[in-house]
N, C-alpha and C positions, 0 to 999 in steps of 0.2 A: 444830059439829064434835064428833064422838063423841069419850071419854073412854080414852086410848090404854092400853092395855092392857101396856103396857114401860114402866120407867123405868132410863133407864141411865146411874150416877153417872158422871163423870169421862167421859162419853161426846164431849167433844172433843180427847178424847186418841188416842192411837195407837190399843188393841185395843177402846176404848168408840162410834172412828168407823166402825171397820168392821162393827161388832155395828149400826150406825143405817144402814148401806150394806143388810148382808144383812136387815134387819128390813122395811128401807120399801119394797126390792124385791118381798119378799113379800106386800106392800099391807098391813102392821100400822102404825100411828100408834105413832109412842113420842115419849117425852118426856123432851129430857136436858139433865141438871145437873152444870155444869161452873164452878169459878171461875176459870177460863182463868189460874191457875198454869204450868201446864205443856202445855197444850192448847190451842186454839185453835179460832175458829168457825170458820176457813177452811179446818178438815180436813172440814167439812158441805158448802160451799158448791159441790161440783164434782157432788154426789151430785142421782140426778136425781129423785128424789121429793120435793123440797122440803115439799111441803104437807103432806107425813104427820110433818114433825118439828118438833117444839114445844122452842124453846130456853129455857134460862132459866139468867140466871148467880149463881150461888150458889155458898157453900162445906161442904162436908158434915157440918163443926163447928154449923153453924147451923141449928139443930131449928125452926127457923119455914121457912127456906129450905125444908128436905127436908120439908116436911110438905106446900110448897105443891108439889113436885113430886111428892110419891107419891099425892094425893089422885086418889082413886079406881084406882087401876095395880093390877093382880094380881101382878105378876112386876116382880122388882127385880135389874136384872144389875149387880152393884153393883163397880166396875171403879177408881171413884175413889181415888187413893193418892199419898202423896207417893214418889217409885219411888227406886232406886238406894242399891247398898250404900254407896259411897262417900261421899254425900250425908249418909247417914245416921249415919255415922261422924264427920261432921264439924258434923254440927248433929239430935244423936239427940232431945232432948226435941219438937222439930217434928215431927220422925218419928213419934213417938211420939202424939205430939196431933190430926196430922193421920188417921193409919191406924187408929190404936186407938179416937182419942176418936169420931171421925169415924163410925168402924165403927160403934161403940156408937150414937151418934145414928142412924142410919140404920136399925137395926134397932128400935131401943125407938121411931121412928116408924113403924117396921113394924108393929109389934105391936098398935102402939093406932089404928093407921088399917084395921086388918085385910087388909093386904096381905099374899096365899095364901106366896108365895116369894121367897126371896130367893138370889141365884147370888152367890158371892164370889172375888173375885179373890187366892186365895193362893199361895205362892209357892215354889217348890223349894229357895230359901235354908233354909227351916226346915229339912232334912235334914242342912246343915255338911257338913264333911269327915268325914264317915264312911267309912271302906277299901270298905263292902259293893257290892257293880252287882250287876244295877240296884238302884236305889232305889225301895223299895217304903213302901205308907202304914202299916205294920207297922211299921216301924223307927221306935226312939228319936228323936226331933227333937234336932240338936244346931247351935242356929244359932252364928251366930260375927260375928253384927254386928246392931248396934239394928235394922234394916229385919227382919234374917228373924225376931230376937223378937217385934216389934211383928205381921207375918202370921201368927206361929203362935199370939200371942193373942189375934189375931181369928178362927184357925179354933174357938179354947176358946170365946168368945163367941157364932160362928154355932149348935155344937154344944148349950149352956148355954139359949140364944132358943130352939128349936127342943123342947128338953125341959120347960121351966117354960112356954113360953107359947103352944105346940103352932106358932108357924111353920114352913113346911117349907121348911129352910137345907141347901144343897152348897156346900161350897169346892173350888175349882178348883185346884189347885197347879201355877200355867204353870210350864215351862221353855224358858227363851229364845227366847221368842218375837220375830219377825221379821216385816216386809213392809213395805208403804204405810202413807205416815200416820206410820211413826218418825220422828222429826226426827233429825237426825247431830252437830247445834247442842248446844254446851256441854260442859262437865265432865264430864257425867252421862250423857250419852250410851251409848247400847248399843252393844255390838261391829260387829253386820252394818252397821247401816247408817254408823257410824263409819270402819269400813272402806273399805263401797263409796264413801263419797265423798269420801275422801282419794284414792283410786285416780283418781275419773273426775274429781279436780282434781289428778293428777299428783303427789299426794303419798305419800310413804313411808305403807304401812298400819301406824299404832302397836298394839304387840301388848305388853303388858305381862307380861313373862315368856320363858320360852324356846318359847313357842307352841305349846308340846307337853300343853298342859291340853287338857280334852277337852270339849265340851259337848252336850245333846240339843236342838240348835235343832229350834225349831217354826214352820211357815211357819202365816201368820196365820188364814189360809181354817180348819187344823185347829181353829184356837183358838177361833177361831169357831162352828164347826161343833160343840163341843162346849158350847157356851155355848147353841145353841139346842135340841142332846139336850136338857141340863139344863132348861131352860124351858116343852119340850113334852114333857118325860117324865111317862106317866101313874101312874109310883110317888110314895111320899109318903117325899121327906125327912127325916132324922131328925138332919142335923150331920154325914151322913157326907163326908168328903174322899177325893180322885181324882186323879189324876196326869194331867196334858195334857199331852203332846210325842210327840213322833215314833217315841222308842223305838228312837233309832242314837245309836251315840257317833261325836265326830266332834269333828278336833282343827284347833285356830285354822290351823296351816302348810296343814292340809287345806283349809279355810274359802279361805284368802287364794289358796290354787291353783285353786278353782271360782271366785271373782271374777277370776281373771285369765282362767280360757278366757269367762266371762260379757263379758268386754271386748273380748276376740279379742286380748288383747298384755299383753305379763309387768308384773307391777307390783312396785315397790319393796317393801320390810318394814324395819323398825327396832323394834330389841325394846328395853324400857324396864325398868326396876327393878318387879317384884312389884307386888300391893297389898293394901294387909293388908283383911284380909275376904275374899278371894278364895278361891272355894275351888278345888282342881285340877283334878278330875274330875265329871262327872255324865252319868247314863244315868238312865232312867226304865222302873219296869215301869208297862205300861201298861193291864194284864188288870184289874185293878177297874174302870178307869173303860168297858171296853168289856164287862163283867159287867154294871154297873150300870146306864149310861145306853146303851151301846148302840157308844159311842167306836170309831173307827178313823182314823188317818192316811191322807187322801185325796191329798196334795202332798207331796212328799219334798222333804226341805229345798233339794237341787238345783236341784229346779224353782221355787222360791221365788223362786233369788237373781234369773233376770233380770227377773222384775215391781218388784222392789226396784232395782234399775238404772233398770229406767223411770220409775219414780216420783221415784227419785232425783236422777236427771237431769230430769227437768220441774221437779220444786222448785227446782233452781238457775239453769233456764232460764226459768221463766215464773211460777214463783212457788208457794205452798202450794195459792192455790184449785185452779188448773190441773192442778196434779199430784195434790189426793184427786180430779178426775175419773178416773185413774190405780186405782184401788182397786178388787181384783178380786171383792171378797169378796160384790157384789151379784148372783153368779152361785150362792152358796153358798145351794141350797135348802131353804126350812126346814122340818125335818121335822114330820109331823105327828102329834099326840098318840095313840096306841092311845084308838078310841073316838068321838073328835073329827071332827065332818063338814068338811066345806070350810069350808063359811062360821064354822064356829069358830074357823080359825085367820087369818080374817084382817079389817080392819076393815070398818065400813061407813060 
C-alpha cells in the first residue's frame, strides 16, 4: 500500500471524519490519529472507502505516536483538540496541554520529518467580545476563556514553524461549525446538534441565555471544503489565518425556529442562566479567506440543519456506525491544485 499523502489528527472526531469521508471519496489514502478522547472509530466505519484509511490510536502529546503517523504524509490537516469553552474553564491546564503542547508536537514533528503543510484548526473564540461585525483577521484578538488563548497561541506557533523552519502553516478560524459526525452527548456539547436532539427526544431546546446572542454557524461540507482549498492550494504558506463560516449572523430563537419547520411541528425552549466565557455575538468577514485560498460558502446554514436531523436521528436509532454512513461530505469535490495533473491528486 502506497504512502498516503494526508494525515489528519483528531480525524475520529466530528470535522476530522468528515475531511477522511471527502478525502477517500476522492481516492486519496490518508491516515488518521486519533486517541478516541472525544472521537470515536465508529464515526469511520459507515464510510465507504474503507481500504484508503489507515487508523492509528494515539495522542498528539506523544512525539513517537505523531511521528509514526506523519511518516512520509505531505499534508497535515491537523484538527486534534481538546474543544469547548466550558470544559476549558473548568479544567484549563488540560486545555492548555492538550491544544498547545500537542500543537507544538505536531508541528516540531513536522519539521524534522519534512512534512510540506500543515492546515490548523483555529478558532473564532480568539476574537472575544469585541463590539466590531464582522470579524475580521485584522482585529486585536481578545479571548475571554483558556480554550480561545490556547488556539491563538497555536496560530503564534503555526506562524513562528513556518518562519524559522520554512513549513508552509494556514490556520483556519471555524465558526460553529455543524452537521454529522457531532455527537449531542455531554456537557460540552455544541448548540445545533444539542438542540436538534432534545427536540427529536421531545425535550425543551436548552438555550443558555435570552437566545438573542447571534452566531455564524457553518455547515460542515463548507468547513470542509475549505480544508481541501487549503491542502491543494498551489500558493506557499507563510502562518497566514482565514476565517471559515458562512458570513450570516443568525440568532439561537432563529436557529430553534428552522429546527422546528426541519421537524414539521413546534418545539419546546427553556432558557437557562448565561455562561461565563460566552460570548454574544459573532459574524465573520470572509473575503481573506476567499482572496487567498479561493473560499466560498456552498450550503447555507438552513440547508444543513436537515442532514443533521438525519444523522441525528439514525444515531439514536441505529447507533454511531449507521448514522457516519449519514455523512454528506463524500460528495464534497476536491479541488485541484493549479498545475497538478489527475493522477497528482489522487492515490495509487
Amino acid at each position: 500500500m502506497s504512502t498516503p499523502r494526508y494525515l489528519i489528527t483528531g480525524g475520529a472526531g466530528f470535522i476530522g471524519s468528515n475531511l477522511v469521508a471527502a478525502l477517500t471519496a476522492a481516492g486519496e489514502r490518508v491516515r488518521v490519529l486519533d486517541n478516541l478522547a472525544t472521537g470515536r472509530w465508529e464515526n469511520l466505519d459507515g464510510l465507504p472507502h474503507q481500504s484508503l484509511i489507515e487508523r492509528i490510536t494515539g495522542d498528539i502529546r506523544d512525539a513517537a505516536a505523531v511521528a509514526t503517523a506523519a511518516k512520509g504524509v505531505e499534508v497535515i490537516l491537523h484538527q486534534a483538540a481538546l474543544g469547548s469553552v466550558p470544559r476549558s474553564v473548568e479544567s484549563p491546564i488540560e486545555s492548555n496541554s492538550v491544544n498547545v503542547g500537542g500543537t507544538v508536537t505536531v508541528l516540531d514533528v513536522a519539521r524534522r520529518q519534512g512534512v510540506r503543510r500543515v492546515l490548523f484548526a483555529a478558532s473564532s473564540s480568539a476574537y472575544g467580545e469585541t463590539p466590531v461585525l464582522p470579524k475580521h483577521e485584522g482585529m486585536e484578538p481578545m479571548p475571554l476563556s483558556p480554550y480561545a488563548v490556547t488556539k491563538l497561541a497555536c496560530e503564534h506557533y503555526m506562524k513562528v514553524f513556518a518562519g524559522i523552519y520554512g513549513i508552509e502553516t494556514l490556520s483556519l478560524r471555524y465558526f460553529n461549525v455543524f452537521g454529522p459526525n457531532q455527537t449531542p452527548d455531554g456537557a460540552y456539547a455544541a448548540a445545533i446538534p444539542r438542540f436538534v436532539d432534545a427536540a427529536l427526544q421531545n425535550r425543551p431546546i436548552p438555550i443558555f441565555g435570552d437566545g438573542e446572542q447571534t452566531r455564524d454557524f457553518c455547515f460542515i461540507e463548507n468547513t470542509v471544503l475549505a480544508n481541501l482549498l487549503g491542502a491543494t492550494s498551489s500558493k506557499k504558506f507563510k502562518g497566514e489565518v482565514i476565517n471559515i463560516a458562512g458570513g450570516r449572523r443568525i440568532g439561537l430563537n432563529e436557529l430553534c425556529k428552522e429546527i422546528s419547520r426541519a421537524l414539521g411541528r413546534d418545539v419546546a425552549v427553556e432558557h437557562l442562566p448565561a455562561r461565563a466565557g460566552d460570548i454574544r455575538h459573532s459574524l465573520a468577514d470572509i473575503s481573506r479567506a476567499a482572496e487567498l485560498i479561493g473560499y466560498e460558502p456552498r450550503v447555507r446554514w438552513e440547508d444543513g440543519i436537515v442532514p443533521t436531523v438525519t444523522y441525528l436521528r439514525t444515531l439514536r436509532e441505529k447507533g454511531p456506525a449507521a448514522a457516519s454512513a449519514t455523512v454528506t461530505c463524500g460528495k464534497v469535490p476536491l479541488p485541484k491544485a493549479e498545475g497538478a495533473s489527475d493522477s497528482g491528486q489522487k492515490a495509487s
